[in-house]
C-alpha positions as CSV (number, residue, x, y, z in Angstrom):
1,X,12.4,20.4,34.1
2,X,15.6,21.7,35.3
3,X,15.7,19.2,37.9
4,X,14.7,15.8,35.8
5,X,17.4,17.1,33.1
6,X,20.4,15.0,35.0
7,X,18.2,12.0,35.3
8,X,17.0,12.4,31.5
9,X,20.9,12.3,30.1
10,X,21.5,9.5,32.4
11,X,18.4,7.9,31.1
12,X,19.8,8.9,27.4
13,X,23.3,7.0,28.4
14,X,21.7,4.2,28.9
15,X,19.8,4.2,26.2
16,X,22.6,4.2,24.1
17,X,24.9,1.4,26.2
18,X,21.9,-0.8,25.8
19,X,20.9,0.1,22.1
20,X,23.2,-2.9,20.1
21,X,23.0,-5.2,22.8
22,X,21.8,-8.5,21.0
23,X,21.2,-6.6,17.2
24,X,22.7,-8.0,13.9
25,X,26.4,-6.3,12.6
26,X,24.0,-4.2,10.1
27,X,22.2,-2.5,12.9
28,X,25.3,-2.0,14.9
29,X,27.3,-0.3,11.9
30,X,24.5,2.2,11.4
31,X,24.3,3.3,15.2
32,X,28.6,4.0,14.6
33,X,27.3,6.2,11.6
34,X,25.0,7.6,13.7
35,X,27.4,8.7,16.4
36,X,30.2,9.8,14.3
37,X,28.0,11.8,11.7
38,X,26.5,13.6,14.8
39,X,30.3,14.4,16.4
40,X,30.7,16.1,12.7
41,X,26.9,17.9,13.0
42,X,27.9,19.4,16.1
43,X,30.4,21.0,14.8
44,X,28.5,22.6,11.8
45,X,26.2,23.9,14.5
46,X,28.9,25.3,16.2
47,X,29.3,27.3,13.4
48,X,25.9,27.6,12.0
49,X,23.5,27.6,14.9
50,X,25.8,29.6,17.3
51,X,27.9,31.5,15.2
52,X,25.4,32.1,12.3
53,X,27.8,31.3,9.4
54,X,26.4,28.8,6.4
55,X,29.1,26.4,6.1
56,X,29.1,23.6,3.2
57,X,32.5,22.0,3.8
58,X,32.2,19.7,6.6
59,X,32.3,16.5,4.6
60,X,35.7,17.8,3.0
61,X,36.9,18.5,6.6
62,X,35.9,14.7,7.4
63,X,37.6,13.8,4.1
64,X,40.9,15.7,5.5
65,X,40.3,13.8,8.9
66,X,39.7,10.5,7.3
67,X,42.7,10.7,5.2
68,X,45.4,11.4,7.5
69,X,43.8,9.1,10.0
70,X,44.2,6.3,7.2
71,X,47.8,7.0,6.1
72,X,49.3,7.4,9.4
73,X,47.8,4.2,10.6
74,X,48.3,2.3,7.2
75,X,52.6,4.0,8.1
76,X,52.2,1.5,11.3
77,X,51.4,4.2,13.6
78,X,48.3,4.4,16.3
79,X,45.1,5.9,15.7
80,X,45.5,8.1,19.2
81,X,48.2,9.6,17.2
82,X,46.2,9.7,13.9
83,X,43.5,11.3,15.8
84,X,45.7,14.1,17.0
85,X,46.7,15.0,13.9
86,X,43.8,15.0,12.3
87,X,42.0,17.5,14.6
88,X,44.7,19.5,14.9
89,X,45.3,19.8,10.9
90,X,41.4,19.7,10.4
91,X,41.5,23.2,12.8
92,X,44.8,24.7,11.0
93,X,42.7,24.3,7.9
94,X,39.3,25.6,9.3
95,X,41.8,28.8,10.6
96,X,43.2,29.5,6.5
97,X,39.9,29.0,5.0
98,X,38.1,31.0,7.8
99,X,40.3,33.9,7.4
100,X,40.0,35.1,3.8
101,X,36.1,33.5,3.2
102,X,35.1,35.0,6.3
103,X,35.1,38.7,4.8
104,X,32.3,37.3,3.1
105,X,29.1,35.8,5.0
106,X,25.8,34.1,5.2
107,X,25.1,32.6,1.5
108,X,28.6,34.0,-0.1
109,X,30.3,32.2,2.3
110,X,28.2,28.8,1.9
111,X,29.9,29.2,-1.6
112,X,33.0,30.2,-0.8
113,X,33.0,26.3,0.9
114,X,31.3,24.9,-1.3
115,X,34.1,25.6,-3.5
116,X,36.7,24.7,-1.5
117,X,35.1,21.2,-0.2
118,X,34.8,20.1,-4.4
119,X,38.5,21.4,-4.2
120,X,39.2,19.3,-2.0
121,X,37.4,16.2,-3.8
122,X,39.3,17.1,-7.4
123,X,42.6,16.8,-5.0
124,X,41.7,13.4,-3.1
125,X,40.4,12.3,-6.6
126,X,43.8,13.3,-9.2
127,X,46.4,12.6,-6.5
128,X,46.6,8.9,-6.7
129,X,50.5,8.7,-5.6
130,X,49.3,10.0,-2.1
131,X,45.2,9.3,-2.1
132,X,44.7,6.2,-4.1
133,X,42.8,8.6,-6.1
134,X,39.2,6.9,-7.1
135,X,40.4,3.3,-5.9
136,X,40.8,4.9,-2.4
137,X,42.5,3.3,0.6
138,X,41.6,0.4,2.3
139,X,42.9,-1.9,4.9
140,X,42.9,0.3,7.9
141,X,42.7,-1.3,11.2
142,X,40.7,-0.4,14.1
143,X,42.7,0.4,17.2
144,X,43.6,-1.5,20.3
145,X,43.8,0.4,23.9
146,X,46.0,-1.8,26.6
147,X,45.1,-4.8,25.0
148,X,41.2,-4.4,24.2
149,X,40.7,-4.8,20.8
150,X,38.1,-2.4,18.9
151,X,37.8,-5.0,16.1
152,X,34.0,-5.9,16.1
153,X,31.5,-4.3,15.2
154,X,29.9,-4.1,18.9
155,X,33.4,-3.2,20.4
156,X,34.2,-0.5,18.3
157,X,30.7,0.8,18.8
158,X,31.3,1.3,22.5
159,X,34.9,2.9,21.5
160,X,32.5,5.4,19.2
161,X,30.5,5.8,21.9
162,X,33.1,6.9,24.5
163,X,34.6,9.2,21.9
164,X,30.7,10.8,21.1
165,X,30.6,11.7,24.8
166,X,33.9,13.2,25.0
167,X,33.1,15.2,21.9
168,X,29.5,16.0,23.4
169,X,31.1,17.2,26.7
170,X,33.5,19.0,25.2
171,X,30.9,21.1,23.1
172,X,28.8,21.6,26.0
173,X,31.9,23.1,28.1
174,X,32.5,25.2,24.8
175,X,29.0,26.6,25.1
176,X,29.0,27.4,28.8
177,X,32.3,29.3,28.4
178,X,32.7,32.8,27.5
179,X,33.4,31.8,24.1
180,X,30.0,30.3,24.1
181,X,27.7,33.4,24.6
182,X,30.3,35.3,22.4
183,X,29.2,33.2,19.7
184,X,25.4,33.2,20.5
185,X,26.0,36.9,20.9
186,X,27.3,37.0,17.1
187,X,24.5,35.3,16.2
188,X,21.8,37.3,17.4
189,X,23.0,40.7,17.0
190,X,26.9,41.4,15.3
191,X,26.6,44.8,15.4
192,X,25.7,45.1,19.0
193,X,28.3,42.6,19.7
194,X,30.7,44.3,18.1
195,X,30.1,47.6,19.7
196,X,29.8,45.5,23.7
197,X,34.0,45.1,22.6
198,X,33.6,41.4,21.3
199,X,36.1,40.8,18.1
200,X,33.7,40.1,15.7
201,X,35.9,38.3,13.0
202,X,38.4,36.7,15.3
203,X,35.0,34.7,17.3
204,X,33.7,33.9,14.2
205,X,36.9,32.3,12.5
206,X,37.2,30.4,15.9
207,X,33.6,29.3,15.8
208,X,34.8,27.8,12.1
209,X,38.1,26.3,13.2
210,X,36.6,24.4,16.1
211,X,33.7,23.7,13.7
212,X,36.6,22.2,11.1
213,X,38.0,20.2,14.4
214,X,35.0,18.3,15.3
215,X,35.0,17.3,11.4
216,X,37.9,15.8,11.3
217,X,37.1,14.2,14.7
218,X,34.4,12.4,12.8
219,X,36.7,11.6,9.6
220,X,38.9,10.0,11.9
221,X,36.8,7.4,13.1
222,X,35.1,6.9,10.1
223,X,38.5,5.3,8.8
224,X,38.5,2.4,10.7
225,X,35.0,2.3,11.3
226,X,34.6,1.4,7.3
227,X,38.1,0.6,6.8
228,X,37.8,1.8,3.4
229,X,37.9,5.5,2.1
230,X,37.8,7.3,-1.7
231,X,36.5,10.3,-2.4
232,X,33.4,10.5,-3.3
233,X,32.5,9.5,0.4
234,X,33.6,13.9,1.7
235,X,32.0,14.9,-1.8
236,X,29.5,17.6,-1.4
237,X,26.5,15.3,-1.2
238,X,27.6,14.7,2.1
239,X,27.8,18.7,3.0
240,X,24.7,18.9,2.2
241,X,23.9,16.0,4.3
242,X,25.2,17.6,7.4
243,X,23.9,20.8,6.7
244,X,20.3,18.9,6.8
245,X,21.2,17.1,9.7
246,X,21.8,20.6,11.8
247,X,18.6,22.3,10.4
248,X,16.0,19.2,10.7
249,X,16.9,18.7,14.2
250,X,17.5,22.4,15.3
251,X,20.3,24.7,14.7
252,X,21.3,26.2,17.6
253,X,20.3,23.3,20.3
254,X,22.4,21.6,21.7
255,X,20.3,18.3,21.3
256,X,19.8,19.2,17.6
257,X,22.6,17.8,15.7
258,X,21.8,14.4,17.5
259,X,18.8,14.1,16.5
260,X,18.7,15.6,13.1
261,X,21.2,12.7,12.6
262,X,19.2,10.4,13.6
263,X,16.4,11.5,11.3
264,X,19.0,11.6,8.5
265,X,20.8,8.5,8.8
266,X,18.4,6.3,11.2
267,X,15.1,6.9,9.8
268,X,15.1,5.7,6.1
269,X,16.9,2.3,7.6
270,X,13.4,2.7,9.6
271,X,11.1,3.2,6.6
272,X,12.8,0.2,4.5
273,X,9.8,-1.9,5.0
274,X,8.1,0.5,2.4
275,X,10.5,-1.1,-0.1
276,X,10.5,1.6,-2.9
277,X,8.4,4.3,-1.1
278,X,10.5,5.0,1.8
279,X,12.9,7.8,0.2
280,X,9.1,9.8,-1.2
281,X,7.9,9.0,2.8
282,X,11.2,10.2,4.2
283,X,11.7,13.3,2.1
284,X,7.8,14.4,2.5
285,X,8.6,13.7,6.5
286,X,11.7,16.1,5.9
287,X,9.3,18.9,3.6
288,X,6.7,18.8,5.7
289,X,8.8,19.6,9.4
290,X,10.5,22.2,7.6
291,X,7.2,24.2,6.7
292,X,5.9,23.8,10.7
293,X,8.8,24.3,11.8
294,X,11.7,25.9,10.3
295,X,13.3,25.4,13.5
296,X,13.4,22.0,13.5
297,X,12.6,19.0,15.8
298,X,13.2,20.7,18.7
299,X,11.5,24.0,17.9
300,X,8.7,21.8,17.2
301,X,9.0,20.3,21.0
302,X,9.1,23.6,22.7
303,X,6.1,24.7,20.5
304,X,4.4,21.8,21.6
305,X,5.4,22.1,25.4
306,X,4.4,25.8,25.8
307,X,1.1,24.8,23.8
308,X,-0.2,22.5,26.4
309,X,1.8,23.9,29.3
310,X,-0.5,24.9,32.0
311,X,-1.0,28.4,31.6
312,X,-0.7,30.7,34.9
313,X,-4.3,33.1,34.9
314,X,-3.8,36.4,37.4
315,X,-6.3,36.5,40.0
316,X,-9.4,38.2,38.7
317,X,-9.6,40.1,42.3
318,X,-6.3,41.8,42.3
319,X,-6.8,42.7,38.5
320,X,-10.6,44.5,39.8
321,X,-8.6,46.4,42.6
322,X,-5.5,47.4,40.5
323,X,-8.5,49.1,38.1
324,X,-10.1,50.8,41.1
């Protein structure tokens, strides 16, 4: 398996250059949903499936990533720019909320988000001067890199795509690092972490602020991917969307964000042809994975592999002489 693994992510690539290739605008503006909602689900399972720490703030770190992405660009200046800042102020944000609600954890700390992310909706609501309050911002235009234009659909698909990438290699370097196994380590076992010499709080709040980062990431190119923002687009709906997106595809794997996202955001589009049926379909789907699996898709995949994996039977000879 180890050995096919290159050849299946090159397969995957592929899959993914070729996917809009000849589909309609609709089709093509759901797969740049697709990759920038998974950019922000890695994130959360940075935090959640690594670190262990219930988040429900994401979409409000998106909100904070969209926003600044919008009024810098809307001031005349580039979205590379834009998308500096708004990783770097998502993070600075993830750092002063991680610091006082991490004393908390677990299920106090998924309200000490959820708190702060409908904080954040009152603010982007009320503050019209700045926000547009609940008229929004509009009029955002999608960047251009040394004269290629990201203006269609299909084009700024492929930018989307390049920027999933970078964002997927840049968790998977953060996983294989040192930083990586200290946050699988807090995850399994914080006492015994803690008393191995790891800094307990100070991994966690990182976990969080990197977490935040990739949100923002996400808000960013949702801004001139819809070229319209208000709030009610970061509300907590859309935490809890995220959050769904992690568990139904597997917290804690790598591949799991991607493809809880898919499930969240690709499959109803999929089930349309039920007309009014398809949200009872989709959620019984959802219920129904959850109770086999509680560890998601890919749980469910390994269960299945080591179920009809060839199992390896010790020689009935050597087991007679080792009794004799």
């Amino acid at each position: 398996m180890t050995r096919l693994r290159p050849l299946l992510l090159l397969a995957g690539v592929a899959a993914l250059i070729l996917a809009p290739i000849g589909q309609g605008n609709y089709i093509v503006y759901t797969l740049c949903s697709w990759l920038l909602f998974s950019i922000a689900a890695m994130g959360l399972n940075l935090t959640l499936g690594y670190a262990g720490q219930v988040s429900l703030a994401q979409a409000g770190f998106m909100g904070i990533g969209a926003y600044i992405t919008a009024l810098m660009t809307l001031a005349g200046m580039h979205w590379g720019v834009a998308v500096i800042a708004s990783i770097l102020s998502s993070f600075a944000v993830g750092l002063l909320l991680g610091y006082p609600a991490l004393r908390v954890q677990h299920h106090f700390l998924a309200f000490v988000t959820l708190a702060f992310n409908t904080l954040l909706f009152l603010v982007l609501r009320n503050e019209e001067d700045i926000t547009g309050g609940s008229f929004g911002l509009s009029g955002m235009e999608r960047p251009s890199f040394f004269g290629l234009s990201t203006d269609s659909n299909l084009a700024f698909y492929y930018f989307s795509l390049v920027c999933f990438l970078i964002a997927a290699f840049s968790m998977w370097w953060i996983l294989r690092s040192p930083w990586g196994r200290a946050f699988k380590a807090l995850r399994e076992n914080p006492i015994r972490a803690e008393s191995l010499g790891l800094k307990v709080r100070r991994q966690t709040l990182l976990a969080f602020a990197i977490g935040s980062a990739f949100g923002g990431l996400a808000g960013a190119l949702q801004s001139p991917l819809v070229q319209f923002i208000e709030p009610s687009s970061f509300a907590l709906m859309h935490s809890l969307k995220l959050l769904l997106m992690v568990v139904v595809g597997g917290a804690g794997f790598f591949f799991g964000p991607m493809l809880g996202a898919a499930v969240v955001i690709l499959l109803p589009e999929v089930l349309r042809f039920t007309e009014g049926y398809y949200l009872i379909i989709y959620a019984f789907l959802v219920i129904v994975l959850m109770v086999y699996s509680p560890n998601g898709l890919i749980g469910l995949g390994h269960k299945l592999f080591e179920t009809f994996k060839p199992k390896h039977e010790a020689r009935r000879d050597l087991k007679q002489g080792a009794q004799l």
